[in-house]
C-alpha positions as CSV (number, residue, x, y, z in Angstrom):
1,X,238.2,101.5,-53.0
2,X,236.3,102.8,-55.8
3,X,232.8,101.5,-56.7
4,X,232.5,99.3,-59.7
5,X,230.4,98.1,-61.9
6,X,229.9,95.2,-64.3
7,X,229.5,95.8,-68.8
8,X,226.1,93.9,-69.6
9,X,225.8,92.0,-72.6
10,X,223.5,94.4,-73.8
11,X,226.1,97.6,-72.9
12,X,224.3,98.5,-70.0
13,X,226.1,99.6,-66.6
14,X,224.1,100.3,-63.4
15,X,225.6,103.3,-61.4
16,X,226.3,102.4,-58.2
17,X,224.1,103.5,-55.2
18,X,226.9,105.7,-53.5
19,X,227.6,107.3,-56.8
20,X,223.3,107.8,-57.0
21,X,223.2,109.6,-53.6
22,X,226.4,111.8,-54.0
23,X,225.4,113.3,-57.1
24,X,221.8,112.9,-56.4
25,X,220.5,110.8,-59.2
26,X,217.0,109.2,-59.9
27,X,214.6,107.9,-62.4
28,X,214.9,109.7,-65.2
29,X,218.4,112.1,-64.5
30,X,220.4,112.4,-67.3
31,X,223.8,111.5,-67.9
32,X,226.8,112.9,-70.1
33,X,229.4,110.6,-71.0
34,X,232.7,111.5,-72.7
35,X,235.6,109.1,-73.9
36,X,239.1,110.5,-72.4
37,X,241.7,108.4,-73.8
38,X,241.5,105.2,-71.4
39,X,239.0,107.0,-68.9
40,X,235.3,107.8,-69.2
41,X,234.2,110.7,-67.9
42,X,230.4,110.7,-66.7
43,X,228.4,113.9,-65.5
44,X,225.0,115.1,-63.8
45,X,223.5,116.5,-67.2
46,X,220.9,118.2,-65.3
47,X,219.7,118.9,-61.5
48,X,216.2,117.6,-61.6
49,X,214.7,114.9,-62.8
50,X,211.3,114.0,-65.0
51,X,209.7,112.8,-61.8
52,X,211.1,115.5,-59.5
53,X,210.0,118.2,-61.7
54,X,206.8,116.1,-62.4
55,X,206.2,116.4,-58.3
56,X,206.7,120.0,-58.1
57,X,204.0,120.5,-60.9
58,X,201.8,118.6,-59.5
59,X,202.2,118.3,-55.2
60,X,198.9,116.3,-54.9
61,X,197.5,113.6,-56.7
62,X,194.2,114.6,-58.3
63,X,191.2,114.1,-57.3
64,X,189.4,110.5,-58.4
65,X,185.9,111.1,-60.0
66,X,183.4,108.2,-60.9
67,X,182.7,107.7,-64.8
68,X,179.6,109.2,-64.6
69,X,181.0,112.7,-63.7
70,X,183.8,112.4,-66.3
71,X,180.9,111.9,-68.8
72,X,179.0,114.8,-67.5
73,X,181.9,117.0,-67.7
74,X,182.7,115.9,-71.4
75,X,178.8,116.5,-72.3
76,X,178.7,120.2,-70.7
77,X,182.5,120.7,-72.7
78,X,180.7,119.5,-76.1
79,X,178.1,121.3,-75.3
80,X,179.3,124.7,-74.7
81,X,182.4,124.3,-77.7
82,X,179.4,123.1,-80.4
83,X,176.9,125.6,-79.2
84,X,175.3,127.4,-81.9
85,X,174.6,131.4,-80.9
């Protein structure tokens, strides 16, 4: 049997997880949709997603740093860009 899933009052449809896995959906993965007739027709727009490319840009989270040397990098930034020379 097919998955199925359910028209929301607010035309939304939730793919179901088998489909997900198969074509290797996640947050952010873009579908096509085209009307045949009396069938729909939905394809894997793309092969990565915003958060899979968004992980292979950036691996590691950065590093945290405390307010005051955010404020010290800003000052020597200002500094340097406004200098007069």
């Amino acid at each position: 049997m097919n998955p199925t899933t359910k028209l929301t009052a607010q035309a939304q449809v939730s793919v179901p997880a088998a489909v997900r896995r198969q074509l290797g959906l996640g947050v952010g993965s873009v579908l096509s949709w085209e009307a045949d007739d009396d069938r729909v027709i939905v394809r894997r727009v793309g092969q990565h997603s915003s958060v899979a490319i968004h992980n292979k840009i950036f691996p590691k989270p950065p590093k945290r740093k405390s307010a005051d040397a955010i404020k010290a990098g800003v000052r020597a930034y200002m500094i340097k860009r406004h200098a007069r020379g």
